[in-house]
DRENLUMNU-378424 format. One record per residue (C-alpha): y, z, x; residue number from 0. Coordinates in pm, whole numbers, padded with zeros to 5 digits. Layout:
# residues N
yy_zz_xx_nr
Y_Z_X_NUM
...
# end
This chain:
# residues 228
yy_zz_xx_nr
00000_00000_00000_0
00211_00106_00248_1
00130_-00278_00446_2
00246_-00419_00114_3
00546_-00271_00095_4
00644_-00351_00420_5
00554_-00720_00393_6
00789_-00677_00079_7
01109_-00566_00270_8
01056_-00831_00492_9
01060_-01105_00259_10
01351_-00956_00113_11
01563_-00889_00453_12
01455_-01303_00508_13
01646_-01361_00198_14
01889_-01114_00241_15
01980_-01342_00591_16
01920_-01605_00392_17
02257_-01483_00166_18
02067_-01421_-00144_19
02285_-01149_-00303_20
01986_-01002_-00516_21
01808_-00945_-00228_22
02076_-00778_-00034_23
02134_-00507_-00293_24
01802_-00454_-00304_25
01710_-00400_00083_26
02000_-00262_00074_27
01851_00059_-00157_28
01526_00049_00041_29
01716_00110_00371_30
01885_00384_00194_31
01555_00565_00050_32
01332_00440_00339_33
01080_00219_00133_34
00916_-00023_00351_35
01165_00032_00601_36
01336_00304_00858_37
01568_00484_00619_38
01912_00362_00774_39
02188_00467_00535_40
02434_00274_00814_41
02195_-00042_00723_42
02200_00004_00369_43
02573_-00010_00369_44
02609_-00315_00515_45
02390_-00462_00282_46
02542_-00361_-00048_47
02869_-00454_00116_48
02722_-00789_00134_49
02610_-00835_-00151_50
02943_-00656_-00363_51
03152_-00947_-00188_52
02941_-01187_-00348_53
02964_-01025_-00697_54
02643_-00831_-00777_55
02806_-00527_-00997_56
02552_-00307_-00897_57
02628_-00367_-00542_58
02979_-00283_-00596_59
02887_00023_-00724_60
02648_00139_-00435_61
02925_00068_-00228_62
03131_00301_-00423_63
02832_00569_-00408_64
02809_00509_00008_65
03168_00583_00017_66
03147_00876_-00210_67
02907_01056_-00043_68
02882_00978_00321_69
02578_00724_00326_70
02615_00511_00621_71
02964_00540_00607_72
03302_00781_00637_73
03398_00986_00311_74
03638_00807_00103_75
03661_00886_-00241_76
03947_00688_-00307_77
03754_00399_-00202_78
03452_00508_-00414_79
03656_00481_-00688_80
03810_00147_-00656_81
03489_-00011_-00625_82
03346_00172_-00921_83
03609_00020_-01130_84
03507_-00276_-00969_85
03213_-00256_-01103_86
03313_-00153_-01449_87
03527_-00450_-01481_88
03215_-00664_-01388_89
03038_-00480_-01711_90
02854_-00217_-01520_91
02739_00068_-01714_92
02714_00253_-01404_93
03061_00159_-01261_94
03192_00316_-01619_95
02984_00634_-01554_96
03097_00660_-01192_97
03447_00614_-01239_98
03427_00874_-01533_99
03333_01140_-01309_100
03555_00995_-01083_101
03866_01108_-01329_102
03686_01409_-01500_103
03665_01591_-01141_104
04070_01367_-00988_105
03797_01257_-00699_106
04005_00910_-00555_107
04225_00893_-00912_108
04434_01077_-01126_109
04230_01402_-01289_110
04211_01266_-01624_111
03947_01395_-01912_112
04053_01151_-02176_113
04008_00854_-01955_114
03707_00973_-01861_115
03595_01072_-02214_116
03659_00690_-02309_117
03500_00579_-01986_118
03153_00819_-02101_119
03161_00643_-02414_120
03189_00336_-02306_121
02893_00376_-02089_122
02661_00607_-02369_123
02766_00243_-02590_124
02512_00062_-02338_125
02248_00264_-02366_126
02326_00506_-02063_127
02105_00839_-02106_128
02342_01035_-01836_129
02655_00918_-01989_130
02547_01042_-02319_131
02488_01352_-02215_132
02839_01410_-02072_133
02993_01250_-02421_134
02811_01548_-02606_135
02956_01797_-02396_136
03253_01677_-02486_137
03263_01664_-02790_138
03053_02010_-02814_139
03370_02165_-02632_140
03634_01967_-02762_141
03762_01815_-02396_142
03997_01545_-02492_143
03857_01475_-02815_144
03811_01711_-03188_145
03506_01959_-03171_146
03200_01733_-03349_147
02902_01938_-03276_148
02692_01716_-03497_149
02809_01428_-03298_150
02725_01600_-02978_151
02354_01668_-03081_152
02299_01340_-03131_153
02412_01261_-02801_154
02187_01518_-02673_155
01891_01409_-02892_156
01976_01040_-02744_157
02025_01153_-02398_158
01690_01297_-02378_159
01515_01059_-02596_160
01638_00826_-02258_161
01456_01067_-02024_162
01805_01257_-01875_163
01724_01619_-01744_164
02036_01754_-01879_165
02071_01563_-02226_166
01686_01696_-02231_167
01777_02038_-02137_168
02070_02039_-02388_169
01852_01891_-02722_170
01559_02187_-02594_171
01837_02446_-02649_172
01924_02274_-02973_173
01564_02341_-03044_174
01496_02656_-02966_175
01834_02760_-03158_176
01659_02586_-03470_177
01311_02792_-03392_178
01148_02475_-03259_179
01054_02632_-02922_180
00762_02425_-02884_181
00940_02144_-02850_182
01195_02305_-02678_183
00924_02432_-02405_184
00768_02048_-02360_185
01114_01910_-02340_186
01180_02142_-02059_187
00883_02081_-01912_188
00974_01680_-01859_189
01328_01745_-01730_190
01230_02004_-01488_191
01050_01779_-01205_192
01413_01583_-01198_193
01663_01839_-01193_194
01808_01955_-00889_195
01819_02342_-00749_196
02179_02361_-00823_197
02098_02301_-01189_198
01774_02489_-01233_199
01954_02821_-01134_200
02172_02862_-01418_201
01862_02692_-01648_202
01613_02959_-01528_203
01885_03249_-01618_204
01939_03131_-01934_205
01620_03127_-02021_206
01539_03466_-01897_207
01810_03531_-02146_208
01657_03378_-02474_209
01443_03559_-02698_210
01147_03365_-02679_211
00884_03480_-02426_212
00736_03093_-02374_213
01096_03013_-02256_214
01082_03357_-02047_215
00755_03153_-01916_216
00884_02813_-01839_217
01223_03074_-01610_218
00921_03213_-01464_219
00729_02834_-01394_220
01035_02724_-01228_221
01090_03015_-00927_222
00703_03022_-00884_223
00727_02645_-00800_224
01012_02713_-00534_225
01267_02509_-00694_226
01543_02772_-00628_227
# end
């Protein structure tokens, strides 16, 4: 398996050279998770950078993610951001969810919650499971738009219905507030393996918190498996 892969990646880096832009975003991500190839985060850059000037959206917004966070490149948020819009004028439903953030947390643009409200719904209106997720809260908590709780469980129940930890972790605590903690506990259950450390913490404490002892049991799953 691990042959095949390789032979993959080097088909693809031939086409890649070859200035096939689909194939230069996509070595592009396997030099950045280190599929078939050294991980090279320096590598992967250059190959999303390739293939944004050519036009893929998805490219553009990897670029904006290298930028963001370091990969293969200096820290530039402001950068990060310009190429997420980039990428959102192209029709990316991740360049919308990007440069939400972007504006919910002023990373590389003005701090702005309604523009990134509209930006989250723009994205949750293609079918994006994280974005959703985000639009809920929002509307849960009234940030930038009328409390519609309704509205934001169905953005929950969407979210996880698209497999997002969090939108899965939200509808659960729907659940368990309805007395459905069996569903609850197996929704849990799937968003667990995908959430990071930094989330689980707070999860696990809430959940020592509720008054259901299978929820006690899934706080109790989670430091037993090391995850904080």
């Amino acid at each position: 398996m691990a042959g095949d892969t390789a032979f993959a990646a080097m088909r693809l880096r031939d086409a890649a050279r070859g200035g096939d832009a689909a194939a230069q975003t996509t070595l592009g991500q396997l030099y950045l998770d280190g599929h078939g190839v050294p991980r090279d985060a320096a590598e992967g850059f250059y190959w999303f950078q390739e293939a944004a000037h050519r036009g893929v959206p998805m490219a553009m917004n990897m670029v904006g993610r290298c930028h963001e966070n370091g990969w293969g490149t200096d820290v530039d948020v402001e950068r990060a951001a310009a190429w997420y819009r980039r990428a959102a004028e192209h029709g990316l439903d991740w360049g919308f969810y990007n440069l939400a953030h972007a504006h919910a947390h002023g990373r590389g643009v003005t701090h702005d919650i309604a523009r990134a409200c509209a930006l989250f719904a723009r994205a949750a209106s293609m079918g994006h499971a994280r974005a959703m997720y985000f639009l809920g809260h929002y509307h849960e908590h009234g940030l930038s738009v009328p409390v519609d709780v309704a509205r934001a469980y169905t953005l929950y129940e969407k979210s996880a219905q698209w497999g997002d930890y969090r939108g899965r972790c939200a509808w659960a605590s729907v659940l368990a507030g309805r007395g459905q903690v069996d569903d609850a506990v197996a929704l849990l259950q799937a968003a667990i393996p995908d959430a990071p450390s930094h989330f689980l913490e707070p999860l696990s404490g809430a959940l020592d918190a509720s008054p259901y002892p299978a929820l006690h049991a899934i706080a109790t799953k989670i430091r037993a498996r090391g995850r904080l």
